[in-house]
C-alpha positions in Angstrom: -41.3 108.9 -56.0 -40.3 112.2 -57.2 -39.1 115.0 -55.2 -42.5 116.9 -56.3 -44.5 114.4 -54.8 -42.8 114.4 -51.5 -42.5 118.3 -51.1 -46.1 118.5 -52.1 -46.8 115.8 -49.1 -45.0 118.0 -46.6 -47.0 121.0 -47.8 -50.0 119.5 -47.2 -49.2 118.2 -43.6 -48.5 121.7 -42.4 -51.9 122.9 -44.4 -53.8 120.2 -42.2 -51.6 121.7 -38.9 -52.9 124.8 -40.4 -56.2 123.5 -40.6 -56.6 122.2 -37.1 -54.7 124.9 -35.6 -57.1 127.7 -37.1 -60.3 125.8 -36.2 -59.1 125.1 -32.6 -58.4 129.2 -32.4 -62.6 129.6 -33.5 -61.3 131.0 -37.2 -63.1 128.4 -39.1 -63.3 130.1 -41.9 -59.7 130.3 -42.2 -59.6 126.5 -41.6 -62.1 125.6 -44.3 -59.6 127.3 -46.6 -56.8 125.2 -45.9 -58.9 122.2 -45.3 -60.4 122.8 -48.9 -56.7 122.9 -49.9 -55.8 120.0 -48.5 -58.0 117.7 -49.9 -57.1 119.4 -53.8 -52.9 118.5 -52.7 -54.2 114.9 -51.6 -56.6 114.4 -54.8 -53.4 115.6 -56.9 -51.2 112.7 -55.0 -53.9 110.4 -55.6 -53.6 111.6 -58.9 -49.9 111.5 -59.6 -49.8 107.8 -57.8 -48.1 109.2 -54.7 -46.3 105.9 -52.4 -44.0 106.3 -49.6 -43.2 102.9 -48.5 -41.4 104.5 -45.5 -44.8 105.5 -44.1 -46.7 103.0 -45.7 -48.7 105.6 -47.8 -50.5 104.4 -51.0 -53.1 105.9 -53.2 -55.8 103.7 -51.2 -54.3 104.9 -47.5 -54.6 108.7 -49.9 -58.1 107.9 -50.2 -59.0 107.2 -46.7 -56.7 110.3 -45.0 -59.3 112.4 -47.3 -62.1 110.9 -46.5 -61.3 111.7 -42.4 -60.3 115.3 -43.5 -63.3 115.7 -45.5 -65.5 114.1 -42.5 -63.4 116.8 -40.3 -64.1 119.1 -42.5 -67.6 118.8 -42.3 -67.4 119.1 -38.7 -66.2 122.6 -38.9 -68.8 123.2 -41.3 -71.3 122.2 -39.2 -69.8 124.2 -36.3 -69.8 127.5 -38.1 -72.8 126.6 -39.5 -74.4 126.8 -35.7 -72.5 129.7 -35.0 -74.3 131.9 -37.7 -77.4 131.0 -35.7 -76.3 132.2 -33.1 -75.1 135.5 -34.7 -78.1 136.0 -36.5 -80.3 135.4 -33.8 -78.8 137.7 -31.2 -80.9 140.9 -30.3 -79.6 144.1 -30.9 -77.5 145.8 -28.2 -79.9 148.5 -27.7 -81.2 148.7 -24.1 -84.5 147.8 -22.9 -87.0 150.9 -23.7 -87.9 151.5 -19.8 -84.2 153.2 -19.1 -85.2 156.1 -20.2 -82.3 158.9 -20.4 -80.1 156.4 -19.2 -79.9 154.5 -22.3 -77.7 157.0 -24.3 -74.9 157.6 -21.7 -76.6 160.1 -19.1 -76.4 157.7 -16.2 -72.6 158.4 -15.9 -73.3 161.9 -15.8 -75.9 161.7 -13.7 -74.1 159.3 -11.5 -70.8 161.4 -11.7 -72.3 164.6 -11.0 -72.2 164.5 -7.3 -69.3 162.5 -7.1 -67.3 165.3 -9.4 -68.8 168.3 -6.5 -68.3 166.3 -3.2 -65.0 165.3 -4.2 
């Protein structure tokens, strides 16, 4: 195993912590970004033959750990995904129509008024 190998492992643990972490906080785009980078670090230990026998970690264990983060992955996809309905489907912040002058800020003035002289 060379030392590469391992410090590339480690990285990409704390980029899946990352991962999780960001997606639990509602920043899921952040978390597609280092899920994305995830699964490039475990197709390049694939790659490079990466085994810690320690762990029991072999290309085909490498092969299933992606195949969870891509299905988590997708998850958050789907989630944000859902989200942009939502977002896009909102109505505008404008008030309804029949408030009249009290749309645009008057009603504290008008409210405040008497207040303001009656003390």
């Amino acid at each position: 195993m060379s030392n590469s190998n391992h410090e590339l492992m480690k990285e990409m643990v704390d980029h899946l912590k990352e991962a999780r972490r960001s997606s639990i906080m509602g920043n899921y785009d952040g978390s597609m970004v280092f899920y994305e980078g995830v699964l490039l670090e475990i197709q390049q230990l694939i790659q490079n033959n990466y085994e810690e026998p320690k762990f029991k970690i072999n290309k085909q264990k490498l092969i299933e750990y992606r195949k969870m983060i891509e299905a988590e992955l997708d998850k958050v996809k789907e989630i944000q995904s859902s989200l942009n309905v939502f977002k896009n489907s909102v109505p505008s912040q404008q008030p309804p129509s029949g408030y009249g002058h009290y749309a645009n800020g008057m009603y504290n003035q008008a409210m405040m008024g008497p207040v303001k002289h009656y003390g």
